[in-house]
DONULO-301310 format. One record per atom (N, C-alpha, C): x, y, z. Coordinates in steps of 0.001 Angstrom, whole numbers, plus 500000, padded with zeros to 6 digits. Layout:
! DONULO-301310
XYZ ...
This chain:
! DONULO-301310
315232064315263618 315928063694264743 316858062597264219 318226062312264562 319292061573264238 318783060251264714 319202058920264392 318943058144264886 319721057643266159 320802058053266473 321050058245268030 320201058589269054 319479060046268469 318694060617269305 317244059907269490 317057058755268297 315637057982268409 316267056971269180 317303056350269066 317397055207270139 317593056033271759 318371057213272263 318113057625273524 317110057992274120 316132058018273121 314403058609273451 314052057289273477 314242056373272810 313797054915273375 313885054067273912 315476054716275038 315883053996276355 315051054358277494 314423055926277638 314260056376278469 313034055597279225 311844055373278358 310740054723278786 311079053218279300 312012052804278819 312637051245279430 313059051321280795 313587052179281114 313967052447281991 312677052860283262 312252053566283054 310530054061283611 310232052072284004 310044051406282659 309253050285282933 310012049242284054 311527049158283810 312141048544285056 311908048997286447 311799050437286344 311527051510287999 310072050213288585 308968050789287614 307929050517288138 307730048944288244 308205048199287508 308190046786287597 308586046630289263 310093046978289211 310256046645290502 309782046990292088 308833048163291558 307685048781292371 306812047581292626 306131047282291350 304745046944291337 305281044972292087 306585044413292190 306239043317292597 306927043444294337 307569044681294646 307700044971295973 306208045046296689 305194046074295995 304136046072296511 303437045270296304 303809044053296102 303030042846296487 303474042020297385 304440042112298085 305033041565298832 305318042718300378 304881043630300163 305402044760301401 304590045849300888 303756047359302065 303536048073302137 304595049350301482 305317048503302203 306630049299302505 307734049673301359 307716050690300353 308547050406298989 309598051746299184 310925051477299157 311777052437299897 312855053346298402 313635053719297956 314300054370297026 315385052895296453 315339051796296624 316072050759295922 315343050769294953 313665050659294303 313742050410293244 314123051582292270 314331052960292564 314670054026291487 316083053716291714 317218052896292363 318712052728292383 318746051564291110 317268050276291294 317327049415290141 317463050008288232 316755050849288945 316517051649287212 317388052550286845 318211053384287937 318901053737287697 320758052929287406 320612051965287399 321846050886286963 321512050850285890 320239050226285710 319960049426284226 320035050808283188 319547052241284010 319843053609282299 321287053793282346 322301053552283804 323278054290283507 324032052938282694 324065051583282854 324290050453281301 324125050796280311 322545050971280050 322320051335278552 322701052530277800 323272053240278980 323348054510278199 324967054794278056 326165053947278592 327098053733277947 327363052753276746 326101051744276754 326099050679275575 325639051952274338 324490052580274785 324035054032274072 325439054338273398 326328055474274230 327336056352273658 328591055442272733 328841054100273387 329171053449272363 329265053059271077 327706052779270805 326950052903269670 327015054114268368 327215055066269260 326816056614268779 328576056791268443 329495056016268934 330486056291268474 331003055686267518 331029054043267564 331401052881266651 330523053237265806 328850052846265601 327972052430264997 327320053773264755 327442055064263943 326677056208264084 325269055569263050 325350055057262318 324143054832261250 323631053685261706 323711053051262525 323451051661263017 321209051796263500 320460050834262732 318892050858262832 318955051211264339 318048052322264586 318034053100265957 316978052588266697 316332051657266413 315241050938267625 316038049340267877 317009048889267095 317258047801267618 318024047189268871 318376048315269366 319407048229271092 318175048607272076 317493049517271623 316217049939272682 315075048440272783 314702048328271745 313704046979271776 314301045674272391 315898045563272186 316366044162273006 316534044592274482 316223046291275127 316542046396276498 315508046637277099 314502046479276316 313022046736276896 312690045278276911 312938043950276600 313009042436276547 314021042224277846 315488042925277615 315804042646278745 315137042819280333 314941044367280037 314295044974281329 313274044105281653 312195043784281180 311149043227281660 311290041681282181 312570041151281515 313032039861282001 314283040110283055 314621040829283506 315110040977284930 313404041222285938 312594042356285806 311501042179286328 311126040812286677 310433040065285778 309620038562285711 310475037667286543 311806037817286484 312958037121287416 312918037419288510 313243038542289139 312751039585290322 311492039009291383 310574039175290317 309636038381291213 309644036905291175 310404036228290676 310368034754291163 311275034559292062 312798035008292388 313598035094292996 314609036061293229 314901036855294097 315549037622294490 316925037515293851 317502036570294206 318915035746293702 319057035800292460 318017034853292247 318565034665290378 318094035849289486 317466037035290122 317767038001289557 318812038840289429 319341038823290769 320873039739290745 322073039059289811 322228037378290162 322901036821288536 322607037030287265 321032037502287074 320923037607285529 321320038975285482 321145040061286218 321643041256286210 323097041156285975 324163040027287004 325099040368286105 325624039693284767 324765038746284154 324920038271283038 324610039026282250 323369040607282341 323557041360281479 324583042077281059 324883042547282862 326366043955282331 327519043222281502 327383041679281824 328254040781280587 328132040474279419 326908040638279077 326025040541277712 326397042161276930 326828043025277705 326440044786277651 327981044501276960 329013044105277825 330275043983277280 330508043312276338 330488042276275997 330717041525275262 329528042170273817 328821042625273786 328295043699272548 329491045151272351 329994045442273469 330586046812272660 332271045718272428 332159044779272533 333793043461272496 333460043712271147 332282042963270606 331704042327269181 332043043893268262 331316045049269099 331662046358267842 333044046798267503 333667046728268837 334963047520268852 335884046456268137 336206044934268353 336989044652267141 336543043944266136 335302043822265891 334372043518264821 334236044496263946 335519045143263021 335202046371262367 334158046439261262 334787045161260460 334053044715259275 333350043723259898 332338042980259376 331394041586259498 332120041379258152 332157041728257160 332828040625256043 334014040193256055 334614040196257268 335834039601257239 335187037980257846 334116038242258124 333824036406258703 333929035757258030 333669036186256452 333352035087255548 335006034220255485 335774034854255837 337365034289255298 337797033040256363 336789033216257239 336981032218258640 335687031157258569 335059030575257913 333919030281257673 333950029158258195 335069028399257479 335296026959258043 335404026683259581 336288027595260010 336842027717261347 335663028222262740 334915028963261507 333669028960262616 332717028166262833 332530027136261494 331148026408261272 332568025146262386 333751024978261902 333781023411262987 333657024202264271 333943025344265126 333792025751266721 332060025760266728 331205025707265476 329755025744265640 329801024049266310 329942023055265350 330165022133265463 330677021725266734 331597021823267524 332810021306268388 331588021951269605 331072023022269930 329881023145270707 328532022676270798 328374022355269423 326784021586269607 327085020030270238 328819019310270270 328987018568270735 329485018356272489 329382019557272440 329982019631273783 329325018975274944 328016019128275048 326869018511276157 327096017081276118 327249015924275041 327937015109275152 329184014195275562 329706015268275710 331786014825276227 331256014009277817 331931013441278049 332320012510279473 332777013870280284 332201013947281609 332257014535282617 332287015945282746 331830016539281465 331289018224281705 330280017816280858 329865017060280297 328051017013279563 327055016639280534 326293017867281009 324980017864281584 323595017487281011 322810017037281219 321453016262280820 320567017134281284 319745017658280958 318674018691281581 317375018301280799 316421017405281919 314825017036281397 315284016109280570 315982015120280384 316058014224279168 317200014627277828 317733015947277847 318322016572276565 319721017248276956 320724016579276327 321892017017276890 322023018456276111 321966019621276808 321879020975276474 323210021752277347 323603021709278561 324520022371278540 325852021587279007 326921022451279681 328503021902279683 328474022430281074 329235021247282032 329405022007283447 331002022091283695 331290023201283680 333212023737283836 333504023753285148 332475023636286216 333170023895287526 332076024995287600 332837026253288306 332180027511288331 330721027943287354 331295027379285882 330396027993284760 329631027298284372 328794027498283786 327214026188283437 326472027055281972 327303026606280854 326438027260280141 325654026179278774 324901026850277975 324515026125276886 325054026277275802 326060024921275180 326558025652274019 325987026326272721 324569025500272834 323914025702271176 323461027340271521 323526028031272538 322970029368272161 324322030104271801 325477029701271338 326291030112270968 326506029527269442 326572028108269056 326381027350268559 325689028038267215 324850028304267458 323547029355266493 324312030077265679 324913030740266615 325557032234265549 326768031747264883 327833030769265271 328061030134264151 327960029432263223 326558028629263259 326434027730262246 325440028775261015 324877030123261651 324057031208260766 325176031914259286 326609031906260380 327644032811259730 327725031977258736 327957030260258936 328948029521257964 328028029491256808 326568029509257016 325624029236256036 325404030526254896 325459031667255769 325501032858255180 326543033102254155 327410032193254334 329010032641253619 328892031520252128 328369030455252898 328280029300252470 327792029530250786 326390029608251344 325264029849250458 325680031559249592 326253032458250142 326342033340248964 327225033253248300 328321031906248194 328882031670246847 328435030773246023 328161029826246995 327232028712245661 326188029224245541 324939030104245645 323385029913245153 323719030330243831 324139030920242903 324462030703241449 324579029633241154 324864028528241401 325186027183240988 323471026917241283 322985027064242204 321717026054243208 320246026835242117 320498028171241701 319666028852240619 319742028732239239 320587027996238546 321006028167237405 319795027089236741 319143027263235521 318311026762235306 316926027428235193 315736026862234582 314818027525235021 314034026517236700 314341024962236827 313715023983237557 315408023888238097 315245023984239441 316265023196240376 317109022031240014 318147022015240024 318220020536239724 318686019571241033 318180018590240648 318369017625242570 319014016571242582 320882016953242046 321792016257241600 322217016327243386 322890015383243622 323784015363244856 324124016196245242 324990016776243994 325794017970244147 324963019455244788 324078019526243930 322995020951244212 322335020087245528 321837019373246040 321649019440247408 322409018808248646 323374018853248418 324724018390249354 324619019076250083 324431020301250616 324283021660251560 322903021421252379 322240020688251687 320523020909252474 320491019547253050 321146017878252457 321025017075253095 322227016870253830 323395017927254351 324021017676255098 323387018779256258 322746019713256137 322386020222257022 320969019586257624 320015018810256725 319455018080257464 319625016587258444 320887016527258091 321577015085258754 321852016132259963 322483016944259764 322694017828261566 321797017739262457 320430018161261611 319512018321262363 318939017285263005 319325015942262070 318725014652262394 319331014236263761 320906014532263896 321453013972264488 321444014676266356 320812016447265798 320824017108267168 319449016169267439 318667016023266706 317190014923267585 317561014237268350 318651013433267853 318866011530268416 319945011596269385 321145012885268514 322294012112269670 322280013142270686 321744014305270803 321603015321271699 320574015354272070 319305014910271889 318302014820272524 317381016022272528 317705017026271452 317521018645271494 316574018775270298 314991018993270355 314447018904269347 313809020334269105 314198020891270583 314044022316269814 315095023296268958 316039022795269580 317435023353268535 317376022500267726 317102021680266943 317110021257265870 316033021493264796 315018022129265460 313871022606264178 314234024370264330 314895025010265599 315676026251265313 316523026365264146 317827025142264082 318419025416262990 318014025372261913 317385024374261788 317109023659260434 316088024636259506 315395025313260779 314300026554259979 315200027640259741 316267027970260965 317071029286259684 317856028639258616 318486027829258059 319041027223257311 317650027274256255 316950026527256447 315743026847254905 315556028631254800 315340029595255877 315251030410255588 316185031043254739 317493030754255168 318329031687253979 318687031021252794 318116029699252602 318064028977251105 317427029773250703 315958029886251368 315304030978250360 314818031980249874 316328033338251012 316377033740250531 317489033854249414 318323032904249406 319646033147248020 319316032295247315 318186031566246732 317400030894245679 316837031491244984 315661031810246464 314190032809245749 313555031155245241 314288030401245326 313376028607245110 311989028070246226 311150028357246345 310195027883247091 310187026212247221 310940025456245972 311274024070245932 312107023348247026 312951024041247301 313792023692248479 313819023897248828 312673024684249442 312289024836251192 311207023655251430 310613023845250361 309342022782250430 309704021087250466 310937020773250053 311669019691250065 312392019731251781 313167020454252365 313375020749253133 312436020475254232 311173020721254376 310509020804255327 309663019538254887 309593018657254123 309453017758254116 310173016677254620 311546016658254121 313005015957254726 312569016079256204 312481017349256730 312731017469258512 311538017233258743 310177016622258786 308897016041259145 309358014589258906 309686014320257585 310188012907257917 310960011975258419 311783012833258923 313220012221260004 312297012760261098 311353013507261405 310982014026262637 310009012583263072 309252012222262075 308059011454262703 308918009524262643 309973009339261543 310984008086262418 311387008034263543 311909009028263684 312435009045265168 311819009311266027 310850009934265821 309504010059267227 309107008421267189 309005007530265884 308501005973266272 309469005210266705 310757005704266757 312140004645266943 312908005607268098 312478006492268186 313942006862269711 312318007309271045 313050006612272057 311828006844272951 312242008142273502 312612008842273753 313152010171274146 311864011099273744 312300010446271659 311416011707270571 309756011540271086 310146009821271421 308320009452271084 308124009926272520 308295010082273507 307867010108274919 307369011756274682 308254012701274234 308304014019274117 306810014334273370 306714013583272258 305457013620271141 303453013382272012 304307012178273374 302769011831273525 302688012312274595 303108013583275078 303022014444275822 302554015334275450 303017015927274833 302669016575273828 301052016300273120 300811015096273163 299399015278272262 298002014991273493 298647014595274774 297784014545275900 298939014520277238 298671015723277571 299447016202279185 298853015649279889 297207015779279633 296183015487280757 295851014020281166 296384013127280057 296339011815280687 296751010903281865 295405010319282073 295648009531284065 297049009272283419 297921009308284584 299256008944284792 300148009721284233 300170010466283603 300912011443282961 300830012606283531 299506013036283902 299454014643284105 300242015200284992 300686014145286058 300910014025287668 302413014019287606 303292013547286155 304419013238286381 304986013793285405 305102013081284080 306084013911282608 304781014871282501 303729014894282174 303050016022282008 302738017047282924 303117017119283892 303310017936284822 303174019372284318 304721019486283954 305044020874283389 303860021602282119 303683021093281401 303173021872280206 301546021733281153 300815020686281666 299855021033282323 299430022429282954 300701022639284194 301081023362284844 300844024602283984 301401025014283043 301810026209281685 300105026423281728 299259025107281032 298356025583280550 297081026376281682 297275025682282736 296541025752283720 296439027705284232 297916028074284374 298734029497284493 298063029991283299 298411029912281975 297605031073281104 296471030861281276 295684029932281887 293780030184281509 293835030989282497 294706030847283911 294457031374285138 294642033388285039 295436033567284297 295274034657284273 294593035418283363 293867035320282721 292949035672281676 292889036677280632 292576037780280370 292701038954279599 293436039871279869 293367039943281719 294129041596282170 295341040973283117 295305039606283301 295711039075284368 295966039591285922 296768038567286690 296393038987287914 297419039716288783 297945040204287822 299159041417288594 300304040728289079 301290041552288843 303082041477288913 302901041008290369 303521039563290685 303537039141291776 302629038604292653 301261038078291949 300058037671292383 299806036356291997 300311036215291067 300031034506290817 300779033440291597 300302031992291649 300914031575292631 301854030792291650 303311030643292330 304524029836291920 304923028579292856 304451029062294470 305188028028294970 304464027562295849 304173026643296595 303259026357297243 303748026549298591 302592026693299293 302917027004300513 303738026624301317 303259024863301357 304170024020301704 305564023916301438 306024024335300321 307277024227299603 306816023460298367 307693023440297541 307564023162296175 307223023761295068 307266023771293908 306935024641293006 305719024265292355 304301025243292301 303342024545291446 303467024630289843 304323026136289725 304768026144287792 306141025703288066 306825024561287415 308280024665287914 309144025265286356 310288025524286681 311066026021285323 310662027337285151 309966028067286217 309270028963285312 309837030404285262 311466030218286079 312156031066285595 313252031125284157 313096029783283740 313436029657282250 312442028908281300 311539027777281366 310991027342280127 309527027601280384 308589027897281646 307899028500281496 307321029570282262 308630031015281799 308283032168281893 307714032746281419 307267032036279790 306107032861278871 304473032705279912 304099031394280071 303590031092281679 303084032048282380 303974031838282593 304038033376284102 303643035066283878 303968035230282793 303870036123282097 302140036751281434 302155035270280936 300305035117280867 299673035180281965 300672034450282979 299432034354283987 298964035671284921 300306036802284611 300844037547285995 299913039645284557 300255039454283797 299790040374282731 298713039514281891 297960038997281453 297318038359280866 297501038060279451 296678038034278544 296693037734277558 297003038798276721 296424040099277468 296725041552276483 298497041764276692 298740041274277820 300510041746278195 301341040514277874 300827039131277590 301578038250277019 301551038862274787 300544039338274642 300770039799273156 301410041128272925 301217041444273867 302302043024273818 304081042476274112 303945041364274491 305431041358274608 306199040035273294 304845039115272862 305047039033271556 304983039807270510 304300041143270392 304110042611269878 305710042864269554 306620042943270919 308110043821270805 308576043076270256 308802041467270326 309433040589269849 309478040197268030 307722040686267864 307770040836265943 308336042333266082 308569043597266379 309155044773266146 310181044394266220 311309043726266990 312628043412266684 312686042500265288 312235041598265360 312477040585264081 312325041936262842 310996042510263092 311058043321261797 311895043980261341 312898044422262397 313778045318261913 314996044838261460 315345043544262131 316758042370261933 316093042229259987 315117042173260051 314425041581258383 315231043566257743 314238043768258212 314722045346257435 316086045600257478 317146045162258195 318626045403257610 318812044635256706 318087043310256700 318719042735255247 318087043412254307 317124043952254599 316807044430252940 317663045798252540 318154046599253380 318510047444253242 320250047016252850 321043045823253299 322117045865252970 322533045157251669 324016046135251175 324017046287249847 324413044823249313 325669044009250135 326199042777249449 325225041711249967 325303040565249489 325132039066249372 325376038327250916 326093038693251252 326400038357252416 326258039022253602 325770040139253669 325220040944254703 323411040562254932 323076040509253154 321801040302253416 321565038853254505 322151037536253708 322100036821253867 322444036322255876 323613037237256381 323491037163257687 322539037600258590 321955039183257794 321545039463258509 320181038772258747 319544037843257840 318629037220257597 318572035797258626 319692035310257941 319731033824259266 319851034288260786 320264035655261272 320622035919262451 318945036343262907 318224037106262426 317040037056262637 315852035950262586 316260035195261617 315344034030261130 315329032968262466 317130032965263057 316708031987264126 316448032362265683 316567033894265657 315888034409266488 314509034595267012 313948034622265760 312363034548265538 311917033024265569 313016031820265532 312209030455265651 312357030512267134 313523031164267681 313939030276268950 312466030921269660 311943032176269437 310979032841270179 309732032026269732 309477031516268504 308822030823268260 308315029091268680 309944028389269276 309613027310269714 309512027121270858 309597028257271699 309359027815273129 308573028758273519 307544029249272984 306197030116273076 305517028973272288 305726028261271550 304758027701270843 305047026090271491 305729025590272523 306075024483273353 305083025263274579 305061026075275123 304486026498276293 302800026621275801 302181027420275064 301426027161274347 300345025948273414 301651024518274098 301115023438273562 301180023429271695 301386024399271318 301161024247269235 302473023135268846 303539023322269458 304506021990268853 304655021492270467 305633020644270214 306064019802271828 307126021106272798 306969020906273740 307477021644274537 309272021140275052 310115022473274146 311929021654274325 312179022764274991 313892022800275170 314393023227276003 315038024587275822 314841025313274876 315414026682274151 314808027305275655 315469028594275344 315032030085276438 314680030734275492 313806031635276243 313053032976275555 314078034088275513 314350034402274105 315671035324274179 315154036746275296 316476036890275677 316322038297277084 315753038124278000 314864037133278008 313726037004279347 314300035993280310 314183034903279721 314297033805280400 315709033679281102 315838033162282385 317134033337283328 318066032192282507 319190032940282758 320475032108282177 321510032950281394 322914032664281672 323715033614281054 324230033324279865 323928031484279395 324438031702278207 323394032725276938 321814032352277429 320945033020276266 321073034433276336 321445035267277147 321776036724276777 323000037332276868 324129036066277261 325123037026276611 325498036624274818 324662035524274508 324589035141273048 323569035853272014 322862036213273265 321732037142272214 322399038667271738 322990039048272971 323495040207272756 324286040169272119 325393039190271482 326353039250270521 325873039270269090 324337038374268702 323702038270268027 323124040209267454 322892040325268349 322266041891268305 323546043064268023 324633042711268262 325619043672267683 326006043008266384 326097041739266097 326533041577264529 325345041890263778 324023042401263846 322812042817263470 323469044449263234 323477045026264197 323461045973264067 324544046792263392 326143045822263212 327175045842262614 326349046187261080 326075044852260931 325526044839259657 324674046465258958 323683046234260008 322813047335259586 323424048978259608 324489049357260406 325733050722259923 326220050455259115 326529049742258473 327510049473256843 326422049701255984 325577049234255810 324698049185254861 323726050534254990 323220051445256239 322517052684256402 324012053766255739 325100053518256061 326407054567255920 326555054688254136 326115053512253439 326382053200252594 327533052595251779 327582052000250575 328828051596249925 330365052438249847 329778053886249830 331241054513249598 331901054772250740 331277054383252056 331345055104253567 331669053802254324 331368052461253421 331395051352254735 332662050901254988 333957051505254861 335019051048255276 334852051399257011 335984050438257584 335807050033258896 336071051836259741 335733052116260603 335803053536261092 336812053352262383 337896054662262020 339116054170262521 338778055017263969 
């Protein structure tokens, strides 16, 4: 079987799971379940299955589970939306078919990915010029304490989930011309020069803490940035320096910026008199929802969100805690099955780098996964209570149009990558 034909065999069941999703939270709300939800599923196959023929045209060698596994994340996060609100599901629906476009934008004049490297600069300052954006006078929005997105009028998005994929490219480009310099030797050497790259990227990170207020995008970056040190080192030294550097700017500024420290002692007791009721609210709330739904949990559309009265008893929990909801509504077996899909994607973003031939393919395709797998990592592991709870989205799930139409761009320069490198060296010129 072609790998076209494994990714159209692995739309089909996605599709099945959106039908019945939107079954299973109608029939919790009504007897009554009429032919709209087979019209829902039938949108979301007849999308995927022109993003499909697309694919099969631009991308013929392109890893054949990686468009199916990000639409089975999607699908189930239009579901989880669905049942929290009617509304903000039909917007994330159309932030997908925009996410859908803007992936066959990225293939169709994205012939090569190595032409990024020639723009490197130009992308790392627009990385830059967006992680500053939430700051500017009169479009910088504050959300929970952390200036995270930009308000245009009409549009409301977050720059750093864009932000990401350029500061992954510049590093990728970065680092595969100097790591000959950063390897030479048998011991590292820890001249200015050889770590000028790691303590200017940890001053970034320092600075998304303090002056952006963003401490989950800042241990996002800063962990793909060590990741692709090591992989174009192979130095275990400077990662280990690295993650020392970012613990120790982490725990100053948790004692000197009250933002960091307020975030920290929340973090180490939600449940405290006076806290639980107010800043600890939320992650309380989180923990309270996963005990509540237990092993099998209590079914699509059964848990409670809002109170009778009005108000929300989980709030956010159509973006920061939908993992939450998720536990609470499938339990513990359907919150690990959907961390389950989430290591099957990473695995495979890992498996194009190994499979691609240059320096710089590996290396993208590596940071593009690496900070995919933190961002899933820091706000499952903020909801979860294991680090402090920031403001990232759960890629595909969580409502909002900047995180999936950025993910999805993320997922075609993946998959760019991974047809050049399956087609091979003598075949990877751009396909006319």
């Amino acid at each position: 079987m072609s790998e076209r034909a494994r990714e159209l065999f692995g739309l089909l069941p996605v599709t099945l799971l959106v039908t019945a999703g939107f079954t299973a939270v109608l029939l919790s709300r009504t007897a009554n379940v009429d032919t709209v939800t087979v019209s829902y599923g039938a949108f979301f196959l007849a999308c995927c299955l022109f993003a499909h023929l697309f694919i099969r045209a631009r991308l013929p060698a392109a890893d054949p589970y990686l468009f199916p596994l990000a639409a089975l994340l999607a699908a189930f996060g239009l579901v989880m939306i669905y049942r929290i609100d009617t509304d903000l599901a039909r917007d994330q629906a159309q932030w997908f078919v925009v996410g859908l476009a803007l992936f066959c934008a990225t293939v169709l004049f994205l012939r090569d990915h190595r032409t990024l490297e020639r723009y490197r600069y130009v992308i790392a300052a627009a990385g830059i010029a967006l992680l500053l954006m939430p700051r500017l006078p009169l479009v910088g929005t504050q959300v929970n304490g952390a200036f995270l997105a930009v308000n245009l009028g009409p549009v409301v998005f977050q720059p750093a989930e864009f932000a990401k994929l350029a500061i992954m490219i510049f590093l990728a480009s970065y680092l595969n011309d100097t790591r000959d310099v950063l390897v030479r030797g048998r011991f590292p050497r820890v001249s200015l020069k050889h770590l000028g790259p790691l303590l200017l990227i940890w001053g970034a990170a320092m600075f998304m803490l303090v002056f952006i207020k963003d401490l989950g995008s800042s241990l996002m970056f800063f962990g793909g940035f060590l990741a692709l040190l090591y992989v174009a080192t192979q130095r275990i030294s400077f990662v280990l320096i690295g993650i020392a550097m970012f613990f120790a700017g982490a725990t100053f500024f948790a004692r000197t910026v009250t933002h960091v420290q307020e975030r920290i002692d929340i973090w180490l007791d939600p449940f405290a008199p006076g806290v639980v009721d107010k800043a600890g609210y939320q992650i309380a709330q989180s923990i309270f929802a996963q005990a509540d739904g237990g092993l099998f949990g209590r079914g699509l559309g059964e848990s409670l969100v809002e109170l009778p009265g009005g108000g929300r008893i989980l709030p956010a929990a159509e973006n920061d805690l939908i993992y939450a909801l998720i536990a609470d509504e499938l339990g513990l077996f359907g919150a690990a099955a959907l961390l389950l899909a989430y290591l099957l994607l990473v695995a495979r973003g890992f498996k194009t780098a190994l499979v691609a031939s240059d320096g710089f393919s590996k290396l993208l395709a590596t940071g593009l996964t690496a900070v995919f797998a933190l961002q899933v990592f820091v706000i499952v592991g903020g909801v979860t209570r294991v680090i402090p709870l920031t403001g990232v989205t759960l890629p595909f799930i969580s409502y909002g149009g900047s995180s999936i139409v950025a993910n999805f761009v993320l997922l075609a320069l993946l998959m760019i990558v991974s047809d050049s490198a399956r087609r091979g060296p003598e075949r990877s010129t751009p396909l006319r």
